[in-house]
N, C-alpha and C positions, 0 to 999 in steps of 0.2 A: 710611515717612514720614520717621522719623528722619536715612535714608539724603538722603532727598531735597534736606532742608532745612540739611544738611552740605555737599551739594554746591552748592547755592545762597550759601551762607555762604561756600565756596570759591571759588566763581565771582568772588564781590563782592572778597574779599581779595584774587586776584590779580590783578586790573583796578589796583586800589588800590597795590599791591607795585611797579610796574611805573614807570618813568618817564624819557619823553622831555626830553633835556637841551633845554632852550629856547633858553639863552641861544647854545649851539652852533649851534643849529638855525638861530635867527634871523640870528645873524651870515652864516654862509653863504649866507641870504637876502639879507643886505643886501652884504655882495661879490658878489655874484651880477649884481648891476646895479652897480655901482660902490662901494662899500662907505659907502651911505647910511646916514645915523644916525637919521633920518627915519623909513628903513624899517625898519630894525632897533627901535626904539623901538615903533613900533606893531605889527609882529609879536608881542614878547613880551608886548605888553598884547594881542591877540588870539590868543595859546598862552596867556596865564593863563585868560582867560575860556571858551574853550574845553576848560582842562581842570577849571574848576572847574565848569560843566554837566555835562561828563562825570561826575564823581563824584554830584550831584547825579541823573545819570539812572535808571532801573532797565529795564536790557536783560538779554535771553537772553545768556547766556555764549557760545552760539553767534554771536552775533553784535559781543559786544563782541570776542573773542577774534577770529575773521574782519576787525574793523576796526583791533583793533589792528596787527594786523600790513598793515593796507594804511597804516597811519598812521607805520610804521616804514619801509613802504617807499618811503617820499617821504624819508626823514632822518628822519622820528620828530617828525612835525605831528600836535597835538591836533586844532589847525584843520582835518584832513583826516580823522581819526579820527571827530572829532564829526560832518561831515557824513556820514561813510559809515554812520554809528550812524542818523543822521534816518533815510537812503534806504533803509539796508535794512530800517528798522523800517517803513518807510511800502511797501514791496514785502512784506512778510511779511503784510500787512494785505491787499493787494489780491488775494492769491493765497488766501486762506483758504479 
């Protein structure tokens, strides 16, 4: 039990530990299309919201750890992390 709830404890701290640079991320979004300030501004205010749900969540390690790295491999988007968190939580339900 001890074991169990250590590694639950681990799971949470290293979701926590981890972090995608935003303001990096966002800019290369907005040169991406011509180097908007527009879009860069509302990215980072949808990577803050999105990473502060994330923390707020409680997912399977399996699965935050699985999204994380799909959230890295965009450039390291919360915004794509957090969705991949909804869908696989909402597929881990349908298969039960």
């Amino acid at each position: 039990m001890i074991a169990k709830i250590i590694g639950l404890a681990f799971g949470v701290v290293a979701l926590n530990a981890f972090g995608y640079d935003i303001n990096g991320y966002c800019r290369q979004v907005a040169d991406a299309v011509g180097g908007s300030y527009q879009i860069e501004e509302t990215c980072r205010q949808q990577e803050n919201q999105a990473r502060s749900n994330i923390s707020r969540a409680q997912s399977p390690a399996r699965v935050e750890k699985y999204c994380k790295d799909v959230g890295q491999a965009v450039g390291g988007s919360y915004q794509i992390m957090e969705a991949c968190i909804r869908q696989e939580l909402a597929a881990k339900g349908r298969i039960k």
